[in-house]
ZAMARGU-4260 file (C-alpha; in steps of 0.2 Angstrom, whole numbers, plus 5000, padded with zeros to 4 digits):
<rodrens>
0) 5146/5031/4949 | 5157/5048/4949 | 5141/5056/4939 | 5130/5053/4953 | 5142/5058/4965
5) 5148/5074/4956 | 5130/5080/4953 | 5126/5079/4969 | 5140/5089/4976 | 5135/5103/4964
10) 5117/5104/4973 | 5104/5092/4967 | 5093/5085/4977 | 5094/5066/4973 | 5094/5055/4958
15) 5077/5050/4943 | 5083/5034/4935 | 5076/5029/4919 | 5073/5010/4918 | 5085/5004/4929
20) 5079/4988/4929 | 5089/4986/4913 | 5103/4987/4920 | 5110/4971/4924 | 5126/4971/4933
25) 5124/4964/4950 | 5125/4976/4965 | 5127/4991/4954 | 5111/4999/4962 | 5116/4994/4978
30) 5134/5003/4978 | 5126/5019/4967 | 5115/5021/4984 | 5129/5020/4994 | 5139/5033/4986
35) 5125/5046/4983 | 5120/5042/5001 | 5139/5045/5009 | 5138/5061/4997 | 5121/5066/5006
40) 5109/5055/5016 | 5094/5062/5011 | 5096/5061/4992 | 5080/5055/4986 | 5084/5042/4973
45) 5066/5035/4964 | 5066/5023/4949 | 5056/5022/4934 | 5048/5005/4938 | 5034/5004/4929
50) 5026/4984/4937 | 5027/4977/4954 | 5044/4985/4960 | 5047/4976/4977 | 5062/4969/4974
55) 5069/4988/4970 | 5062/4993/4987 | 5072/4982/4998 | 5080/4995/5006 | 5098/4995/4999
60) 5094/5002/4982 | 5079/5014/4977 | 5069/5024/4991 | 5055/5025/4978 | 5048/5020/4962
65) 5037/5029/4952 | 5022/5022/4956 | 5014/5019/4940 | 4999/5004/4948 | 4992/5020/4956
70) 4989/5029/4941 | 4982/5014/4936 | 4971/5010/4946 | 4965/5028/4947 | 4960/5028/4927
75) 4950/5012/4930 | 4941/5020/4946 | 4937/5040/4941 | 4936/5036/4921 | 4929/5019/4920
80) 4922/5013/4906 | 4923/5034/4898 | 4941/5030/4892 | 4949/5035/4877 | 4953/5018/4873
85) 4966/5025/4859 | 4975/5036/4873 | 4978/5020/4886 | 4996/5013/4890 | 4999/4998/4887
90) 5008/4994/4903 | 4988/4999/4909 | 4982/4983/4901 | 4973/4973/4906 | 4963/4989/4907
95) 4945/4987/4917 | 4933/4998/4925 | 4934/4999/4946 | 4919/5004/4956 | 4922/5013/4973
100) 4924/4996/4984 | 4934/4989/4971 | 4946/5005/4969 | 4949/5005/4989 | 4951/4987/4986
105) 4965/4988/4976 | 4972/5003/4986 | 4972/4993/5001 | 4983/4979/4992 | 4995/4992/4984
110) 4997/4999/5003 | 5002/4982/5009 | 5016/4979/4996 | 5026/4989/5004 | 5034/4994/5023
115) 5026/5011/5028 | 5042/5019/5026 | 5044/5015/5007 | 5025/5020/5004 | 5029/5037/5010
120) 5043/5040/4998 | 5033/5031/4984 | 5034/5045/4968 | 5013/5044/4964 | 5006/5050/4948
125) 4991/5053/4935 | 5003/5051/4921 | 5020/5053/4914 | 5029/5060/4897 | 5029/5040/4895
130) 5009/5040/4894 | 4993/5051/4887 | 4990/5067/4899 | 4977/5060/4909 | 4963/5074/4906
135) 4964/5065/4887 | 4962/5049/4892 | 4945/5055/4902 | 4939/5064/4885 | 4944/5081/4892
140) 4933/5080/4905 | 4941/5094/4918 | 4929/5085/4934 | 4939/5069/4930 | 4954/5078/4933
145) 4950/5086/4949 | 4945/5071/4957 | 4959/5061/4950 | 4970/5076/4957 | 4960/5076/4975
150) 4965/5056/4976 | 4984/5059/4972 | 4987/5073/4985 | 4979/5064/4998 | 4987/5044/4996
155) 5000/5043/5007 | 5019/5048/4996 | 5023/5060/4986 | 5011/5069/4973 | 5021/5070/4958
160) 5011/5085/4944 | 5018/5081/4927 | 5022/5098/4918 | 5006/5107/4911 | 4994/5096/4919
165) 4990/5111/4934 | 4986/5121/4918 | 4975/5108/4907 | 4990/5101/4895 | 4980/5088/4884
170) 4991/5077/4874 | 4990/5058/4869 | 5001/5045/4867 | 5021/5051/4867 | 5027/5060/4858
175) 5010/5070/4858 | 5011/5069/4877 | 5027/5082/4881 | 5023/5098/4870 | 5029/5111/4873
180) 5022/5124/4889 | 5011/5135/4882 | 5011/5154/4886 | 5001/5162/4900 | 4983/5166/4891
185) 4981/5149/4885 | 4981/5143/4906 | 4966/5136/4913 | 4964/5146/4926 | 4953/5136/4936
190) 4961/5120/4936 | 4977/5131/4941 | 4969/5138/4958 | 4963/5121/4960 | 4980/5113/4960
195) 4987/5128/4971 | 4971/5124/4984 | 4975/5107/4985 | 4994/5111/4988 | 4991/5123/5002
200) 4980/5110/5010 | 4992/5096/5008 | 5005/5111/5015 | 4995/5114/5030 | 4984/5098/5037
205) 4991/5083/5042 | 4984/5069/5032 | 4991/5052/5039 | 5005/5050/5051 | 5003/5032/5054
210) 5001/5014/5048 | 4986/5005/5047 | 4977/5016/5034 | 4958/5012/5032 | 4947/5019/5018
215) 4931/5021/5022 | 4920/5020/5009 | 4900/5024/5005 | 4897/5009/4996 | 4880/5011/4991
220) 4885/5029/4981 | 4890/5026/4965 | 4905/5039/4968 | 4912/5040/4982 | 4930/5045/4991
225) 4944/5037/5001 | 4944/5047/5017 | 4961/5044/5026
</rodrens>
């Protein structure tokens, strides 16, 4: 508790917790939010949770969890049936592939887990040091990417960029994942401006500002986006 606390006072912004489902003393998550909270109120505190987290986000312990059924579902929509099957996670398994009406499906029902305040501090993601960059598991196919990209700035929370990802990291499964950053001529450039586009857009344009979300969907294209 006094690490959480001293930290704090020195500046961070809030707290990453690595599997804190195991630990197993009771109320220890709740009185580690009531510390960091009396130290600052707005410390973010997000948990690595890698399943259906709800009893995390009850309000008295995490405002977040790394929201790991997104990236999911993502892979099973924009890659499909393309994946790498020896890059997938296993906690993606039972891995299938999603059409459009079947991807907003599944968005609509990870929406409704959660009160719309929790959705908003939900940590979303394409992948993690814990899984294959996801431009691997889509064969290195950079269109993926951008789409993949597109759907996480624009659901509602927070867009979380794994390191190297804005500049066309591949890697599979860790440790091959977390290499190190690689020195400025080795960048994809275009996949770089791309990340910085959608940045300034999420930057400038409101997106969502209340509950209720609908996706609307072109079901009779075989691609198609969630339009918030």
């Amino acid at each position: 508790m006094q690490v959480g606390e001293y930290w704090l006072q020195q500046g961070i912004d809030g707290w990453r917790l690595d599997v804190p489902n195991c630990v197993e003393a009771e109320g220890f998550w709740e009185e580690f939010r009531e510390r960091v909270k009396a130290v600052n109120p707005e410390a973010y505190i997000v948990g690595e949770i890698v399943s259906d987290a709800t009893q995390w986000l009850d309000g008295k312990q995490f405002d977040g969890v790394m929201n790991y059924p997104f990236a999911r579902l993502t892979a099973c929509f924009v890659i499909g049936d393309r994946l790498d099957k020896e890059t997938i996670p296993s906690f993606y398994k039972p891995y299938e592939t999603l059409d459009a009406a079947e991807y907003a499906k599944g968005l609509e029902e990870l929406l409704a887990r959660h009160p719309w305040e929790i959705q908003l501090t939900q940590l979303n993601l394409l992948d993690s040091h814990d899984t294959s960059r996801f431009l691997t598991m889509a064969g290195g196919d950079r269109t993926s990417l951008q789409l993949a990209t597109l759907l996480l700035f624009t659901f509602p929370g927070t867009p979380n960029i794994f390191y190297g990802d804005e500049i066309g990291i591949e890697g599979g499964k860790d440790p091959d994942g977390r290499k190190g950053f690689p020195t400025e001529e080795k960048w994809e450039q275009e996949t770089l401006t791309y990340h910085k586009q959608l940045i300034q857009i999420r930057k400038n344009t409101r997106l969502y500002g209340q509950e209720n979300i609908e996706l609307s969907l072109l079901k009779k294209m075989s691609m198609s986006l969630p339009v918030f």
